[in-house]
C-alpha positions in Angstrom: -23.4 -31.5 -0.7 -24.3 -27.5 0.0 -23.6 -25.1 -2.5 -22.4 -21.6 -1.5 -22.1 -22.3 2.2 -21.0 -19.1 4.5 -16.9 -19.6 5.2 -14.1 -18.3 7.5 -10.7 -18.3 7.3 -7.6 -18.3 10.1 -4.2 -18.1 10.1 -1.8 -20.7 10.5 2.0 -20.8 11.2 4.4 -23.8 11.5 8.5 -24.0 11.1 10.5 -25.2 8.2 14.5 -25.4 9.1 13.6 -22.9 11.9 12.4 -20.5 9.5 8.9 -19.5 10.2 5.9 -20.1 7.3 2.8 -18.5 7.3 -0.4 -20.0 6.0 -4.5 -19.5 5.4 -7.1 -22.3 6.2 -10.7 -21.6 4.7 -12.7 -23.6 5.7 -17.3 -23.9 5.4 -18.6 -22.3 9.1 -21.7 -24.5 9.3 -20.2 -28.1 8.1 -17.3 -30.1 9.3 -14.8 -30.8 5.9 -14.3 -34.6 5.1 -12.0 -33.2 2.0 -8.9 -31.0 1.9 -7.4 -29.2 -0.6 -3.8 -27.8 0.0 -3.0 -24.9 -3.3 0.8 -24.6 -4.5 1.9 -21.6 -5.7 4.2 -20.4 -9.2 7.5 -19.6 -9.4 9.1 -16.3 -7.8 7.6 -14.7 -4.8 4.4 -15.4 -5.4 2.7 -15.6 -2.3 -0.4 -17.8 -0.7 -2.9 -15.8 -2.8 -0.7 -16.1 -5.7 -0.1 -12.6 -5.9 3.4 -11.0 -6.3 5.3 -8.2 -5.8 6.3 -8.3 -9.2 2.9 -7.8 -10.6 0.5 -5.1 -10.3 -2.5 -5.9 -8.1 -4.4 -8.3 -4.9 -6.9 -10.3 -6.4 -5.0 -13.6 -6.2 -6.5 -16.7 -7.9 -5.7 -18.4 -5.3 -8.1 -16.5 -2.5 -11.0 -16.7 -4.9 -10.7 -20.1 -5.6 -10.3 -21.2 -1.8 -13.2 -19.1 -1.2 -15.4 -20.7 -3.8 -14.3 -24.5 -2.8 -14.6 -23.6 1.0 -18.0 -22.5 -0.2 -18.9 -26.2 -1.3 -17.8 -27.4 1.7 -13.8 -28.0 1.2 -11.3 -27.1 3.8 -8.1 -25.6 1.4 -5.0 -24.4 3.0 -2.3 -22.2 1.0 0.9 -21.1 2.4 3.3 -18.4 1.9 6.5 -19.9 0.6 9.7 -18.5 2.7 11.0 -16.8 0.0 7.9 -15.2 -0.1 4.9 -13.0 1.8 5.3 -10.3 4.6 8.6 -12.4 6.2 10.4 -12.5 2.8 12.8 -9.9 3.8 13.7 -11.7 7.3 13.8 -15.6 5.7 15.9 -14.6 2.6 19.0 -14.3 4.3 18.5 -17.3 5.9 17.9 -19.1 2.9 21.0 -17.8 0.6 22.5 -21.1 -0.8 19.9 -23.5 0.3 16.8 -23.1 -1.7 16.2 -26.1 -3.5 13.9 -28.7 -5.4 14.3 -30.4 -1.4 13.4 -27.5 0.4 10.3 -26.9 -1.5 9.3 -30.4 -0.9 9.9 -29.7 2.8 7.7 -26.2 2.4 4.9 -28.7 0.8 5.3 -31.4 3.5 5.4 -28.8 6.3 2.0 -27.7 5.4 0.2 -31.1 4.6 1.9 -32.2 8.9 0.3 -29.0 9.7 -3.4 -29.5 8.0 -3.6 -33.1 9.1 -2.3 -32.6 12.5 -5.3 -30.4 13.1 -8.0 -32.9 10.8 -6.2 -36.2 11.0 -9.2 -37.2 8.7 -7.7 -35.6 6.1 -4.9 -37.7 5.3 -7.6 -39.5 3.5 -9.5 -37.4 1.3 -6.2 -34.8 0.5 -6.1 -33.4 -2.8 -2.9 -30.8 -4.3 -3.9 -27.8 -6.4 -1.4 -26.2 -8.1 0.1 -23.3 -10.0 2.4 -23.4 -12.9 6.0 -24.3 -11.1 3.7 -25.7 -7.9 2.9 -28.5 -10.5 6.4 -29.7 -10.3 7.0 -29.2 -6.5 3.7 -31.3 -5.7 4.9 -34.1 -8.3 8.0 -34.4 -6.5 6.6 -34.8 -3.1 3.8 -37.4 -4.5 6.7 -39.5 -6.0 8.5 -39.5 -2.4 6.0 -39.1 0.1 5.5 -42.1 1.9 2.1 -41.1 4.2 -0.3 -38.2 3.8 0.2 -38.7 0.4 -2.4 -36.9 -2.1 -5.2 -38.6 -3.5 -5.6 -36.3 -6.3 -4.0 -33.8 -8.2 -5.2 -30.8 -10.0 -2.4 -29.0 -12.2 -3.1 -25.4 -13.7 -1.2 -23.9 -16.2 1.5 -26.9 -15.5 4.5 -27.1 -17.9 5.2 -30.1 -20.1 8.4 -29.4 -21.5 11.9 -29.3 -20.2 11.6 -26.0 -17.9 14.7 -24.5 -19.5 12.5 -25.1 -23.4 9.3 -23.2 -21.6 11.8 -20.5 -20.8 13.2 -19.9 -24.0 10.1 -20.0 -25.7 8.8 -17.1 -23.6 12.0 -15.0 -24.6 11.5 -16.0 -28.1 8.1 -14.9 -27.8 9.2 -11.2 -26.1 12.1 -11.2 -28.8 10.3 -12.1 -31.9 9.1 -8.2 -32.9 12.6 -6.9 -32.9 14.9 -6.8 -36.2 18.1 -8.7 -34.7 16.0 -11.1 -33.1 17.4 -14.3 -34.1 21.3 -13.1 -33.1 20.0 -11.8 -29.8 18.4 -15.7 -29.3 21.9 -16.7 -30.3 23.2 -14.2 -27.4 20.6 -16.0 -24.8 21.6 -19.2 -25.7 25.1 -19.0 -25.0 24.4 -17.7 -21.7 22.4 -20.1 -20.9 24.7 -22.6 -21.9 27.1 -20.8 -19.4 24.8 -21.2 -16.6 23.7 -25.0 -17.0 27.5 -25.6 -17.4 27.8 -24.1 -13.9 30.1 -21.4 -15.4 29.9 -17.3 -15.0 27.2 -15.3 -16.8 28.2 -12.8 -18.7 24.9 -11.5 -20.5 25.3 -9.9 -24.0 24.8 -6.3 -23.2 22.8 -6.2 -26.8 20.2 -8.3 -25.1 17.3 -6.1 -23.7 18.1 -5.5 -20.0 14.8 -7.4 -18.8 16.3 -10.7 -20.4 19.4 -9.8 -19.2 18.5 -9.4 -16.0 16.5 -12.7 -15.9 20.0 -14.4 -16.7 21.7 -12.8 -14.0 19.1 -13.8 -11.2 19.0 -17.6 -12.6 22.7 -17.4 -12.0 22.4 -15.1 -8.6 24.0 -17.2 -5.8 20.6 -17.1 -3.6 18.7 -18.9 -6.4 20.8 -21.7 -6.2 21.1 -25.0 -6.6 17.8 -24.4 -7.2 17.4 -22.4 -10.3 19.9 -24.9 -12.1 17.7 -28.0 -11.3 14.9 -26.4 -12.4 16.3 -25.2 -15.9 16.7 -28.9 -16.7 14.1 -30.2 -15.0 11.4 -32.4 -17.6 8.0 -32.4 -15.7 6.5 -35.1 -18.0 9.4 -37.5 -17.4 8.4 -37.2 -13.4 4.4 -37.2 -13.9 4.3 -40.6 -15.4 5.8 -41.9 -12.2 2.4 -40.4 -10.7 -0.8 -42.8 -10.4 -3.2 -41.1 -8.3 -6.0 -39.3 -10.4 -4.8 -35.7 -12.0 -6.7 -33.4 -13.2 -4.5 -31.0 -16.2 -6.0 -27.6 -16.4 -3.9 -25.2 -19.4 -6.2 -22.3 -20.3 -6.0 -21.3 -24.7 -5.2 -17.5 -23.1 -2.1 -18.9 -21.2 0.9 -16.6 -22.9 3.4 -18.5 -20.1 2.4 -22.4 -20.7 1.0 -23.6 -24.4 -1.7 -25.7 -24.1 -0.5 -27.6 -27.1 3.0 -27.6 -26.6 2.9 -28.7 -22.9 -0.3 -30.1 -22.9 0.6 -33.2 -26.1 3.3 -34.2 -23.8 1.3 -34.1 -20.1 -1.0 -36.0 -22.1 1.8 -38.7 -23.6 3.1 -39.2 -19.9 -0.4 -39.9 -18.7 -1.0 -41.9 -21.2 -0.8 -45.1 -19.0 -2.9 -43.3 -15.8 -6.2 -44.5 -16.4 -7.6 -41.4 -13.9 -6.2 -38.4 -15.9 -8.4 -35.8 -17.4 -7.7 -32.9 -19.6 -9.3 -28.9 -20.1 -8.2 -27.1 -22.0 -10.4 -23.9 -21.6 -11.3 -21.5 -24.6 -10.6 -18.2 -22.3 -8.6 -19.2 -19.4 -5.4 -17.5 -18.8 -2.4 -18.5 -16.9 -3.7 -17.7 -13.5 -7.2 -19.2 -14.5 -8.6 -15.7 -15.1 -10.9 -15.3 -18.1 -9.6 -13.3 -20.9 -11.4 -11.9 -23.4 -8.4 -11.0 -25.7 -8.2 -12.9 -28.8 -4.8 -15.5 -28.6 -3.4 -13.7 -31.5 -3.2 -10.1 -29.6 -1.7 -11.7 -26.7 1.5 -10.7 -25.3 3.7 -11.0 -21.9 2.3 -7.3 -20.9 -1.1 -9.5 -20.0 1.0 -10.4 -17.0 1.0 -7.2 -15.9 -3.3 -7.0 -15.2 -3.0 -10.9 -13.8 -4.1 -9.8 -10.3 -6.2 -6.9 -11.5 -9.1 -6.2 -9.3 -11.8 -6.0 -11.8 -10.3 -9.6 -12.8 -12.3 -12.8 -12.2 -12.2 -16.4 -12.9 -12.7 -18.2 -15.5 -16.1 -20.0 -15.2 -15.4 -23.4 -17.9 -12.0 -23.7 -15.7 -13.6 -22.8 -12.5 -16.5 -25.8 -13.1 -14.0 -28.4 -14.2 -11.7 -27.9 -11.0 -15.0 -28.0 -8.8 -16.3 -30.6 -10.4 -13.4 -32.8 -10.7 -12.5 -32.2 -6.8 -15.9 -33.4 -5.8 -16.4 -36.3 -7.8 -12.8 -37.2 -6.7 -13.2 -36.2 -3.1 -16.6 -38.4 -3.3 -17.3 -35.4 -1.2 -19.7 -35.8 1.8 -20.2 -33.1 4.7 -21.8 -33.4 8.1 -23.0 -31.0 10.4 
């Protein structure tokens, strides 16, 4: 296989409930792709590049990533979800009520019809690589799809636990330096015992207004059902229903997913798949970036430089994700 091919890149547009999505194929200029690689994007607005507005800068992982596997000869599409990317403003109305675990499959599935409409080859050699949340939306199509189904999977930064436990965790994390903190955890657990009861969210107004603002958009009519079936939503328990090879990528810089906590139990529902691997790289951060910063001087503000420009990948994940994919793909390219 070539290494470091020139690529190109066009845009892509198909319909999900009448509500337009917007996508990216990169793909090598001087070779024709036998393998495909369709990228899943995090939770929130995070667009195709997995860049959000919510964070300070461009340089998605995603991009650089697609760039580098087009490079060796992989044809990758990522898509903007609806409730994210330039049409966000227009597709949220439209969506109030109805965002869901479904519709997120039907996002997924609406770009793998797209891909392999245009390279029906690919519904042989089509691989998933994902982000955080995008983990759980590509498990759940895997489990239900019927054709076009994935032959691989590569998870990064995917959660193990229950999604409500990785939650509070994080809050516990941001709460730990302040005086009160364990009464202001008892404050966040009661509200979020509010919310999985289906019941109104009153935030203790003692609770820093970040937090309490996080409650308040889990709760936020838009978000729902789906933020509720997501709080209680055990990724591990789904996994093990997966058989294809998967590849489990949780970098020792990640502040948002442990690779301890989340990884033992990835590792215990996989424990039956003869074709999973695990990395666990030394300086990989969440969004596969490397990070200098010793663990122990880590803190949520490292979201904050995530998409920084002077940011690049992490090379030890960077090779296992390449590597994996080809030897997967059993990768060949013709002219």
């Amino acid at each position: 296989m070539a290494e470091n091919m020139p690529v190109e890149s066009e845009e892509v547009q198909w319909k999900v409930d009448k509500i337009l999505m917007c996508g990216t194929i990169t793909r090598p200029k001087e070779v024709t792709p036998t393998a495909f690689v369709v990228f899943v994007a995090g939770s929130g607005p995070t667009d195709r590049d997995w860049c959000s507005p919510l964070l300070l800068g461009a340089n998605g992982s995603a991009k650089l990533l697609a760039d580098v596997l087009a490079a060796k000869g992989f044809l990758t599409l990522r898509y903007d979800k609806r409730a994210s990317g330039p049409h966000v403003q227009e597709n949220v109305p439209k969506m109030a009520g109805k965002i869901s675990m479904q519709s997120h499959i039907d996002e997924l599935s609406g770009a793998i019809d797209t891909l392999v409409s245009q390279n029906p080859v690919a519904r042989d050699n089509l691989f998933a690589l994902t982000s955080s949340e995008g983990a759980i939306h590509a498990i759940n199509y895997q489990i239900r799809a019927k054709h076009n189904r994935f032959k691989g999977l590569v998870l990064t930064g995917a959660p193990g636990r229950a999604i409500g436990q990785v939650g509070r965790s994080q809050v516990a994390n941001q709460l730990a330096s302040l005086p009160n903190a364990e009464t202001l955890m008892k404050h966040y657990d009661e509200a979020i015992a509010a919310f999985v009861a289906g019941k109104t969210v009153m935030p203790d107004s003692s609770l820093p207004q970040g937090v309490q603002q996080m409650l308040l958009g889990l709760a936020n009519p838009l978000n729902l059902p789906f933020a509720r079936e997501l709080w209680t939503y055990n990724p591990s328990e789904y996994l093990a229903k997966v058989q294809e090879p998967i590849l489990i990528v949780i970098g020792k810089k990640d502040v948002q997913t442990d690779w301890q906590a989340d990884g033992k139990p990835l590792e215990a529902a996989l424990a039956q798949n003869g074709n999973a691997v695990f990395v666990y790289p030394e300086n990989a951060d969440h969004v596969l970036k490397h990070e200098e910063t010793p663990h122990e001087k880590l803190s949520s503000q490292v979201l904050l430089r995530y998409n920084a420009q002077d940011r690049h990948l992490d090379q030890e994940a960077l090779d296992a994700i390449c590597g994996w994919l080809v030897k997967q793909a059993n990768y060949t390219s013709k002219v």
